[in-house]
ChimeraX commands (.cxc) that place a marker at each C-alpha (Angstrom):
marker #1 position 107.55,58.40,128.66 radius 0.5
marker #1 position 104.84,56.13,128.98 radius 0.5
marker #1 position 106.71,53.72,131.45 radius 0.5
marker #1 position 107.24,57.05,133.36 radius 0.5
marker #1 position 102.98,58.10,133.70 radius 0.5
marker #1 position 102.44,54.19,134.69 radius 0.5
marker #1 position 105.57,54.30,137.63 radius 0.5
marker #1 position 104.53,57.39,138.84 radius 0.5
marker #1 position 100.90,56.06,139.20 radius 0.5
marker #1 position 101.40,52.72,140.61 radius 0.5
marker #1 position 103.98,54.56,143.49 radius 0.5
marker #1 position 101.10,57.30,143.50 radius 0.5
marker #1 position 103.39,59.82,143.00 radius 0.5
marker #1 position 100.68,63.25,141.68 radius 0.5
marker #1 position 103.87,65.33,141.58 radius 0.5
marker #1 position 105.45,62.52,138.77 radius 0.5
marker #1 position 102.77,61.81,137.14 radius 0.5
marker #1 position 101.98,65.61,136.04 radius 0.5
marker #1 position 105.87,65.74,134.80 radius 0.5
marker #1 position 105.14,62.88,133.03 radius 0.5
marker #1 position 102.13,64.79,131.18 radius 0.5
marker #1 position 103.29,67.78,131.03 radius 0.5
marker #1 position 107.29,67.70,130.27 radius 0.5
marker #1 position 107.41,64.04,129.01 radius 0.5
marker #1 position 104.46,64.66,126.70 radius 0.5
marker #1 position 103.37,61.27,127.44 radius 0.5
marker #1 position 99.76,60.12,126.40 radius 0.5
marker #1 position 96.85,59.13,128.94 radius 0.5
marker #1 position 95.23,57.37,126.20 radius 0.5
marker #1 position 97.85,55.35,125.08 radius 0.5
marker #1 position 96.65,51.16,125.24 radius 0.5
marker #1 position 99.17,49.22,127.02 radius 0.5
marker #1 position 99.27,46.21,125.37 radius 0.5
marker #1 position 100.03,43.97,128.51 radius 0.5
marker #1 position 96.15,44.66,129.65 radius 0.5
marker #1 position 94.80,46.46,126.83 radius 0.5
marker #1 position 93.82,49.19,128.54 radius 0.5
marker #1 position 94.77,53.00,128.67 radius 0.5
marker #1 position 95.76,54.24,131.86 radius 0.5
marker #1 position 93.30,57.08,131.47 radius 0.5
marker #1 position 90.88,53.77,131.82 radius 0.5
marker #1 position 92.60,52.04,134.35 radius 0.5
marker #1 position 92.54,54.91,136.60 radius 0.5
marker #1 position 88.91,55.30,136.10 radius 0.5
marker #1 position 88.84,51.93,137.75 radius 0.5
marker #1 position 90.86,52.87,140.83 radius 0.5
marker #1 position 89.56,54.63,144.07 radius 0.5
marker #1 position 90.80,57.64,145.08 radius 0.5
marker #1 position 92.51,59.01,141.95 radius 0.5
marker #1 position 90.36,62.12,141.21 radius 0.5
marker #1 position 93.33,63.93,141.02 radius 0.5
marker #1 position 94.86,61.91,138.52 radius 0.5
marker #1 position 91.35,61.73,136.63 radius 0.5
marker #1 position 91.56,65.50,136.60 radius 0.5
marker #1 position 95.75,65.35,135.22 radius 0.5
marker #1 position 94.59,63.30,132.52 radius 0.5
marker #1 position 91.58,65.07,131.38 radius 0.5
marker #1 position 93.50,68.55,131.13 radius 0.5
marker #1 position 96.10,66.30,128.98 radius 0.5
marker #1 position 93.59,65.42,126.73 radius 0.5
marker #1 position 92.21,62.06,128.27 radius 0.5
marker #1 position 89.41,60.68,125.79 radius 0.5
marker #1 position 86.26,60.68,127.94 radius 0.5
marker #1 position 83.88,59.18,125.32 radius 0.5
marker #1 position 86.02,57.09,123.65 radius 0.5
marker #1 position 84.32,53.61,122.70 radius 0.5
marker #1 position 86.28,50.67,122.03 radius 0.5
marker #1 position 85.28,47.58,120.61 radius 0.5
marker #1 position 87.19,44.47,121.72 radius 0.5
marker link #1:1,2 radius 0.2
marker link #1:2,3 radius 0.2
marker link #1:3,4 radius 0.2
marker link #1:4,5 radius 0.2
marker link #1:5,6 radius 0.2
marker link #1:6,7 radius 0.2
marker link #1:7,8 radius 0.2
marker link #1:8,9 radius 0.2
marker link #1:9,10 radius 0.2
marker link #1:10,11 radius 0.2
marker link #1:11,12 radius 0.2
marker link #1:12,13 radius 0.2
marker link #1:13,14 radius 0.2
marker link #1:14,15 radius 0.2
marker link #1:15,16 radius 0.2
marker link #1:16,17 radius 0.2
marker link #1:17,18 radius 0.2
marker link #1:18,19 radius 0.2
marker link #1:19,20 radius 0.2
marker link #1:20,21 radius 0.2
marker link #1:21,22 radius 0.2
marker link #1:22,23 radius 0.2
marker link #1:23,24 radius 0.2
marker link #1:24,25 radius 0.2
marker link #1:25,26 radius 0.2
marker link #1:26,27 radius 0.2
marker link #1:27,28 radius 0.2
marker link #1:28,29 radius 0.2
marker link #1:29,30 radius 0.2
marker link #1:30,31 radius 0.2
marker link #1:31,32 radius 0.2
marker link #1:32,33 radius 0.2
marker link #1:33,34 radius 0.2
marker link #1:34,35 radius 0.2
marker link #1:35,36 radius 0.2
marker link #1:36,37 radius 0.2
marker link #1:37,38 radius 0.2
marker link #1:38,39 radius 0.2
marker link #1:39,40 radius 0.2
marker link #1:40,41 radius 0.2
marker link #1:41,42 radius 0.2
marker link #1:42,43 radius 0.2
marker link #1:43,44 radius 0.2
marker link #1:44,45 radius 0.2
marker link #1:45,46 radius 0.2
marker link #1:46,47 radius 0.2
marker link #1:47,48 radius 0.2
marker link #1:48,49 radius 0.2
marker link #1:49,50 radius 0.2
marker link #1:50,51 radius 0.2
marker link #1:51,52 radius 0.2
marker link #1:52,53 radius 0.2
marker link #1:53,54 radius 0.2
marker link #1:54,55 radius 0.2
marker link #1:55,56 radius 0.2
marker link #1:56,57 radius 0.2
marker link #1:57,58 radius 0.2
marker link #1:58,59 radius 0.2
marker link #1:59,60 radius 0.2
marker link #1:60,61 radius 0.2
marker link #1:61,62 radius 0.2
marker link #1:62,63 radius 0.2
marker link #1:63,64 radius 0.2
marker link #1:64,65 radius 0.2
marker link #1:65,66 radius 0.2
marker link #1:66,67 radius 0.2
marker link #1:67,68 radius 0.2
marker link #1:68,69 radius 0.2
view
C-alpha cells in the first residue's frame, strides 16, 4: 500500500493517490527508509502539490510532528 501512495505521487496521479488513502489504508506518515522521510514530508517539499498536502492531511498527515535525526 505504501509503494502504491509513492507511484501514484511520483506519476502525479491525484485520482491514485486518494485510492491509495482511502481504500488501501496506506499511511502519509509512514518513513521510507531509502530517504528517511515520510511522504507527507516529501510532498511538503514539492511545488505544486496542495492537493496532495490537502489528501494527506484529511488522512491524518502529522503536521507538527518533530523528528530528531
Amino acid at each position: 500500500m505504501q509503494r502504491e501512495l509513492r507511484i501514484a505521487f511520483d506519476i502525479r496521479s491525484v485520482s491514485d493517490f486518494k485510492y491509495a488513502l482511502e481504500s488501501l489504508e496506506a499511511d502519509p506518515n509512514h518513513v521510507d527508509r531509502a530517504n528517511g522521510m515520510s511522504i507527507f514530508e516529501d510532498i511538503l517539499q514539492t511545488p505544486d502539490t496542495a492537493e496532495y498536502i490537502t489528501l494527506c492531511i484529511e488522512h491524518g498527515a502529522h503536521l507538527y510532528k518533530v523528528r530528531i535525526v
